[in-house]
N, C-alpha and C positions, 0 to 999 in steps of 0.2 A: 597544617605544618608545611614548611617549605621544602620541596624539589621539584625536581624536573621531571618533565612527561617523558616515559620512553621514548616514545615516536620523534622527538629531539637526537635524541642519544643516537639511535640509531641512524639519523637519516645528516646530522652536521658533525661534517669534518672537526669544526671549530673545538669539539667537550673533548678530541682526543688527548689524552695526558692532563686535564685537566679533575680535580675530585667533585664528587657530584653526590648528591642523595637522590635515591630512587625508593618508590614506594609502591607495592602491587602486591599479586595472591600470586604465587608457587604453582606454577604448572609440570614440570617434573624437577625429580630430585634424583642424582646416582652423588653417592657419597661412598669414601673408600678411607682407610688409615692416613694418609696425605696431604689429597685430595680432594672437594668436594665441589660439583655442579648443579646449579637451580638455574630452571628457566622460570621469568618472572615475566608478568602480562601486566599492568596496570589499565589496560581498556584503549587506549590513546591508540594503538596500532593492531592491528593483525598479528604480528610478528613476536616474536620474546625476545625477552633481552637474556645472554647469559651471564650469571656474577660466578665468578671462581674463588673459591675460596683454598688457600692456599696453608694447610694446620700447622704446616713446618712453619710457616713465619708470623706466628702468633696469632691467627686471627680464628678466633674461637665462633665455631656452626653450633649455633643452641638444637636443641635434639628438634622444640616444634617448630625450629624452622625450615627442616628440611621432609614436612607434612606435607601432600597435597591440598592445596587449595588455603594454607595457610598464608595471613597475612602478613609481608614483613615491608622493614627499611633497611635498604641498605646506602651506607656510605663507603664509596671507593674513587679507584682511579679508571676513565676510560681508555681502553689501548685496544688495538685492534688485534683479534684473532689471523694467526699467518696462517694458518691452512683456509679461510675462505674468503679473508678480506673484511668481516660481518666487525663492527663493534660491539664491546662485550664489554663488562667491570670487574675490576680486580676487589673484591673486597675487604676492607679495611675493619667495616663496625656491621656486625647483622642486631635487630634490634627483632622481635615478634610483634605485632601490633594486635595481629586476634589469630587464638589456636584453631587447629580444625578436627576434629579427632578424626578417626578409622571409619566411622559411616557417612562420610563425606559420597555422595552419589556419584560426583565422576570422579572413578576409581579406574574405572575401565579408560583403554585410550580409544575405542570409535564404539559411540551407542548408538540405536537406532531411533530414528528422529521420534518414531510415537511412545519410546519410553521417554525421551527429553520433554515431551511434552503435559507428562506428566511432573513434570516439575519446574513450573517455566521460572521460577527464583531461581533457581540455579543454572538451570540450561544457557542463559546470558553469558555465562565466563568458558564454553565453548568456543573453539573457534570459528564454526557456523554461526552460530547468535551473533559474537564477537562482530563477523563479517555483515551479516544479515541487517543487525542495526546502524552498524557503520554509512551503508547502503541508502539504507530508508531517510539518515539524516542529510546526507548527501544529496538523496533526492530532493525533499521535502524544500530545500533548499533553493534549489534549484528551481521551482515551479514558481516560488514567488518571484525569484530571479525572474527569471519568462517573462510573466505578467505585468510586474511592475518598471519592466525595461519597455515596454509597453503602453505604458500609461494606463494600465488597469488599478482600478483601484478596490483594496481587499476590504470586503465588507462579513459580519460577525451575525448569521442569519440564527435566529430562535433554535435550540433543541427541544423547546417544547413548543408543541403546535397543535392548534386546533382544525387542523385539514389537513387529508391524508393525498398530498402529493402524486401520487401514482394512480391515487384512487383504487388501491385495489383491495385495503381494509389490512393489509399486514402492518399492521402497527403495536407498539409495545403501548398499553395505557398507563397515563400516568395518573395514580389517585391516591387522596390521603386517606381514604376511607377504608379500601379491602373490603374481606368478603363482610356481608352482614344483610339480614333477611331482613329489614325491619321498611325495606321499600318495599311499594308495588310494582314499579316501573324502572327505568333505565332514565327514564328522563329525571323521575324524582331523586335517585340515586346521584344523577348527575350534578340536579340543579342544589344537592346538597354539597358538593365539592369544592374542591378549594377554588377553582376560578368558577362555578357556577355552571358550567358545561362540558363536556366530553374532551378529556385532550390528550395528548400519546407524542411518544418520543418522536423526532423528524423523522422520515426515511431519505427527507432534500431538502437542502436549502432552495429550491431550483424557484416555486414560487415567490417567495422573498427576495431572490436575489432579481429576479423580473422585475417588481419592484425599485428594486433599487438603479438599475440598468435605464428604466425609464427618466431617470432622472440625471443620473452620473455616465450614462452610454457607454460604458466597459466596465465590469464589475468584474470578478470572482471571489468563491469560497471555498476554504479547507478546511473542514473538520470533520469530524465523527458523523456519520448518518447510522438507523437502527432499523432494523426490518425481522420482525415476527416471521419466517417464513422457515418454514421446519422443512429446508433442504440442507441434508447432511450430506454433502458433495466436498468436495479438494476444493471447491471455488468459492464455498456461501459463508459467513460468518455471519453473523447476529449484530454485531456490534462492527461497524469499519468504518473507514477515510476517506471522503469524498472531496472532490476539485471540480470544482461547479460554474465556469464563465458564465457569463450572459453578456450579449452583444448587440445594442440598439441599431436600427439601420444596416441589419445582416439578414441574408438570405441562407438558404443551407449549403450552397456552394462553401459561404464564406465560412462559415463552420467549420466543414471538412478541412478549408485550409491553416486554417486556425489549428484544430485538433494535432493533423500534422509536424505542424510546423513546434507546437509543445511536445510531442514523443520525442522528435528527433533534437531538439534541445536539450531537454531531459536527459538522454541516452547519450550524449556525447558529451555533455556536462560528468556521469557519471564516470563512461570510461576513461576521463583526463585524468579526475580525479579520486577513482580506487582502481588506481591497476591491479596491486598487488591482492585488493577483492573477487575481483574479475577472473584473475591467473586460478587462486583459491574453486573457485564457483568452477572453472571449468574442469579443473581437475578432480574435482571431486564428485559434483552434481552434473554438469551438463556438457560432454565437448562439444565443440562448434560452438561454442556460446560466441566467441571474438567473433566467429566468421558470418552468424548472425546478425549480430548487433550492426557491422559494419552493410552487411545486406541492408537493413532498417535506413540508415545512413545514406547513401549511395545509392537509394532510388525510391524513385516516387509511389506512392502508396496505388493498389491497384481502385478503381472507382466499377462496382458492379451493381448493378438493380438487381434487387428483390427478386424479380418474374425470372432475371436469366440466370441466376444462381439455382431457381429450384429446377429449371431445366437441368441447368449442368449435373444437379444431384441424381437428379432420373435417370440419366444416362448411364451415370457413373455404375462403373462395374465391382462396385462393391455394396453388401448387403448390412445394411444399417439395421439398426437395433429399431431405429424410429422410422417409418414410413415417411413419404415425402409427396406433397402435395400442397396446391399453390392456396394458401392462407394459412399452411401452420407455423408453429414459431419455429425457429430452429433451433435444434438438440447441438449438444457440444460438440459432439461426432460430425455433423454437419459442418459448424464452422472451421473444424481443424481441418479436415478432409476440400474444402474451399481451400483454405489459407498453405495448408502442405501441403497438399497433393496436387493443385492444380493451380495454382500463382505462386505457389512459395516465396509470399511475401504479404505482408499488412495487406489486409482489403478492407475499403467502405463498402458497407453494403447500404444501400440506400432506394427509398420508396416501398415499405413497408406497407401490408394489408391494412389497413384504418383497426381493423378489429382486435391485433393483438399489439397493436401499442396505443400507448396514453392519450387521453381525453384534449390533451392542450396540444397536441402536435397541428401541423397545419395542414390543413387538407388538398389534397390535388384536384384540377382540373378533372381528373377522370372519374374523382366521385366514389374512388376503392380504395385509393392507396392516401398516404400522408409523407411530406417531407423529412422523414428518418431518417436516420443515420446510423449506425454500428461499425467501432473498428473490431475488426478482429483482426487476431495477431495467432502465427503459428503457436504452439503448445500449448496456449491458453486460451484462445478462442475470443469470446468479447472483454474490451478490458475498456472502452468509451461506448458510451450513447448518446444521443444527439437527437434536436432536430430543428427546424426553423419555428416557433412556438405561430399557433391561429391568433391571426393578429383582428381576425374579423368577429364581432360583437355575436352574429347572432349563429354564425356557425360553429362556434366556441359553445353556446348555450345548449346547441343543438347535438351535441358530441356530449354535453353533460348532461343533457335529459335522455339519450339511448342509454346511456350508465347507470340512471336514479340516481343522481348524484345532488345529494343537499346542496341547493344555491346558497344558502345563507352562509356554507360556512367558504365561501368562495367571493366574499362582496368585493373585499378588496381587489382581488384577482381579476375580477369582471370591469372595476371601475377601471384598469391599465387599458381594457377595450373603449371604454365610454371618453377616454379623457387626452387625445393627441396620439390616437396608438399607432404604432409603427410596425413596419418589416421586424423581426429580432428572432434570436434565435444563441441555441447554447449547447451545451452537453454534460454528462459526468463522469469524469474518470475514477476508476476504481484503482485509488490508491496502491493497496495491496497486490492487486492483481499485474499491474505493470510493474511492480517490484519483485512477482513471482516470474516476470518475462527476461526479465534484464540477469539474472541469479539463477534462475535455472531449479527454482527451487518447485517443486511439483504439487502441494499442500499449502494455504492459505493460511493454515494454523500455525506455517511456521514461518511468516514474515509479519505478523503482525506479536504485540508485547505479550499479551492476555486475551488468547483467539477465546471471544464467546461463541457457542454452538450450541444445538440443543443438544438440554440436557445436561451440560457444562458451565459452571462458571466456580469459580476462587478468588 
């Protein structure tokens, strides 16, 4: 049907005095003998529009449209409200488009986010959601923007694959078989399936896109990656959004500047365009969020090694939950306590123990560490990883034989070594996570649509 977005109404002078149709769900309602006011949302803005409806001069409020979360259309005239300056509708015709009766969920005016997530159909027509996805499209936007200003070219890597990227066996299997005892083996079970061998959902595009980079020399991808990994943490979901460059003829310098140089796009792309998000997020969820973001902005990211980060941990005169010593990963407490408490600001941390990162990274002259990468960012800890990938044949081999790691299902991957290989190198950002930076939002589960976790899904 024809009207107009709120987010019009509200924000061009031009609709004042003029009649309009508007169409949205009822966010409150105070109605009197007279009288009657509905805030109405139709998604397009943050904000509500309010329609007045005035009973002395004919215009009849049908009883369901002054329900919450009822849908209506209204036709009126726009005129601005003189106590705030705000535009607002006189209305003429209210019409109901769908009822909502009495057990409508948000009833209340502030829930707590782990009941909303309990109903995440609904939870969307909050103003947090409202904002939240606002946010994420905004972003989403954004990154191709980046790239493709750029001259990256976006390429559409497999969700199903037969090699576990990480190498480290957290993968979802995909099979059309299920349980059934009538094999002896995994291999026979296997070679009965629908492609013939073992395959699971991606947890990265990152080898594919290698591929593809060797050929086109700038690639990236955005989409969905999956990881079996039963950490029930504010940070891990089962199911998320990955942003996966690859860069022919890059070292990890260039990486890190690369990485960079897409947060601080990203984030100023964002605060141009959701202010009135941002005001929202800070007043609700996180102050200092402005004075943040502009920190992020306004100065260069800090660049730390590995070895001198776990010094600084030792020293440091607080007693962490995790021990610290030079080849373990680091715990969250770790990277926040780096990022807040002693740079309070984005840091790479770079040159990693070979042993607790991935098989493809590239290995250093000294024979321990590999050219890694990790941003972390104050209250969220890592949100990129990176690293310059081993561009050398037998060293690559050599890092996937200490692993036992099946060559056959890697052939492809080996021949980018046998066939003109190069310097390169990439990273993945975690979609979600730098959306829970910028927002202020503390829980993972509540910037993405449908958070899988274990144990959860609908």
């Amino acid at each position: 049907m024809k009207h107009t977005d709120i987010k019009d109404i509200l924000c061009t002078p031009d609709y004042i005095g003029r009649d309009v149709t508007v169409c949205g769900w009822v966010r409150t309602a105070r109605d009197s003998k007279n009288m009657a006011f509905l805030a109405l949302n139709d998604g397009t803005t943050l904000n509500h529009c309010q329609i007045v409806i005035d009973k002395n001069g004919g215009v009849e409020l049908p009883a369901e449209a002054a329900k919450l979360g009822a849908a209506i259309k209204v036709i009126g005239t726009v005129v601005v409200n003189e106590n705030n300056g705000t535009h607002e509708i006189n209305a003429k015709e209210i019409t109901v488009l769908g009822v909502c009766p009495a057990d409508y969920p948000l009833q209340k005016k502030f829930q707590k986010l782990e009941t909303l997530r309990e109903m995440p159909h609904i939870r969307v027509r909050t103003n947090t959601f409202n904002a939240v996805f606002r946010v994420r499209s905004v972003m989403a936007a954004a990154i191709h923007r980046f790239f493709q200003e750029r001259g990256f070219v976006y390429v559409n890597t497999p969700l199903i694959t037969g090699s576990d990227c990480e190498g480290a066996g957290e993968m979802f299997k995909v099979t059309t078989i299920g349980y059934s005892d009538k094999y002896k083996n995994a291999d026979e079970y296997y070679a009965d399936d629908f492609f013939g061998k073992r395959a699971g959902l991606s947890v990265s595009g990152q080898l594919e896109g290698e591929v593809a980079a060797m050929a086109l020399g700038k690639i990236y991808t955005f989409g969905p990656s999956f990881r079996a990994e039963k950490s029930n943490t504010v940070r891990h979901v089962a199911e998320f959004w990955h942003v996966e460059p690859e860069v022919a003829f890059a070292e990890l310098p260039d990486v890190i500047e690369l990485a960079e140089d897409m947060i601080k796009y990203i984030i100023r792309d964002y605060m141009e365009k959701c202010p009135e998000e941002l005001k929202f997020f800070e007043q609700r969820f996180q102050k200092g969020l402005t004075e943040k973001l502009l920190n992020v902005l306004h100065n260069d990211f800090e660049i730390v090694d590995y070895s001198d980060a776990i010094e600084l941990l030792k020293k440091a005169d607080v007693e962490f939950q995790y021990p610290v010593e030079w080849g373990c990963d680091l715990q969250s407490e770790h990277e926040r306590y780096i990022t807040e408490q002693v740079y309070k600001k984005p840091v790479f941390l770079i040159n990693y123990p070979k042993e607790i990162k991935s098989f493809y990274m590239k290995q250093n002259p000294d024979g321990k560490t590999v050219a890694a990468t990790d941003l972390l960012v104050p209250g969220v800890g890592e949100i990129i990883g990176g690293s310059e990938r081993e561009a050398d044949l037998d060293k690559l081999l050599a890092a996937m034989k200490e692993r036992n790691m099946s060559l056959d299902d890697y052939g492809d991957y080996l021949d980018l070594r046998k066939y003109g290989s190069v310097p390169h190198g990439g990273f993945g950002l975690g979609f979600e996570r730098v959306i829970m930076y910028v927002t202020g939002m503390e829980n993972i589960r509540d910037v993405i649509f449908y958070p899988r976790t274990v144990g959860n899904i609908r």
